[in-house]
N, C-alpha and C positions, 0 to 999 in steps of 0.2 A: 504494500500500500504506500511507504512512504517512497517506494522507486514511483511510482504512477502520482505522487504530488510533484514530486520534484520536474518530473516529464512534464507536469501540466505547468507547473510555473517557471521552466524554461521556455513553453513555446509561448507564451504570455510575453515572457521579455520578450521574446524576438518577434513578435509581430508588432507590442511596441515599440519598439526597436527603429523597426520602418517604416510604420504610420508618422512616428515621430520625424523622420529622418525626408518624409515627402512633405512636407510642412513647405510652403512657399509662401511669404512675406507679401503685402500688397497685392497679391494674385485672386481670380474667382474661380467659378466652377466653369469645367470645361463645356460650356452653355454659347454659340454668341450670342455675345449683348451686342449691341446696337452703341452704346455706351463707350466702349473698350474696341471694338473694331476685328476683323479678322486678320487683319495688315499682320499685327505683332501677336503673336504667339506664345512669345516668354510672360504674356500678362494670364497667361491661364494657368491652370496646376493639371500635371497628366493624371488622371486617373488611375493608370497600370498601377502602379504604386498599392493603391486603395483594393484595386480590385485583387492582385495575388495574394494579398491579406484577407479577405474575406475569404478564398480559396482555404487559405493556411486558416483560420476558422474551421471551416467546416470538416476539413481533413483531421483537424485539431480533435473536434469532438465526436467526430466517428473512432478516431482510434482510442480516446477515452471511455467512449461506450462500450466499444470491443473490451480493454483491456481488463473495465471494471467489471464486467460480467466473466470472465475467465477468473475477475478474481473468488466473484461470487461460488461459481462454480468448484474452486478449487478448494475454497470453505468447507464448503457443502460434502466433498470427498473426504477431504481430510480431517475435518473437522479445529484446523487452526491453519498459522497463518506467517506462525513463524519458519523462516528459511531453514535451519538448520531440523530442525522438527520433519517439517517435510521433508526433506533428502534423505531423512532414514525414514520414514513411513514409503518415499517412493520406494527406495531399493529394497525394505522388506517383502510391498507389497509387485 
């Protein structure tokens, strides 16, 4: 369990990480305005940034799903949850 928090608040940092890191100053959404023009380009923010972050999101919480229900499962078998515990319950059983 505490390997699957650590996993979850690694990929936390790192999608902060590059949300963070797409931040553009003065800039709007990748929208034309009428306003700002399509001339210049640098006054927009790219989205790609935003969007493989929601990818890493979702990929994020599928393999959290997956991993906590394997954990469940292996509960369930073993009836604990300690590493060392298990490894002799596997190789008895």
């Amino acid at each position: 369990v505490k390997k699957l928090i650590g996993m979850t608040i690694l990929q936390v940092a790192i999608i902060m990480f590059y949300v963070a890191s797409a931040v553009k100053w003065s800039a709007t959404v990748p929208v034309l305005d009428p306003l700002v023009g399509a001339a210049d380009a640098t006054k927009y923010i790219s989205p790609l940034q935003h969007c493989l972050m929601l990818t890493a999101i979702v990929v994020g919480v599928a393999t959290s799903g997956v991993a906590f229900s394997l954990v469940i499962a292996i509960y369930r078998r073993y009836k604990t949850l300690d590493e060392s515990i298990l490894l002799e319950r596997m190789k008895s059983s």
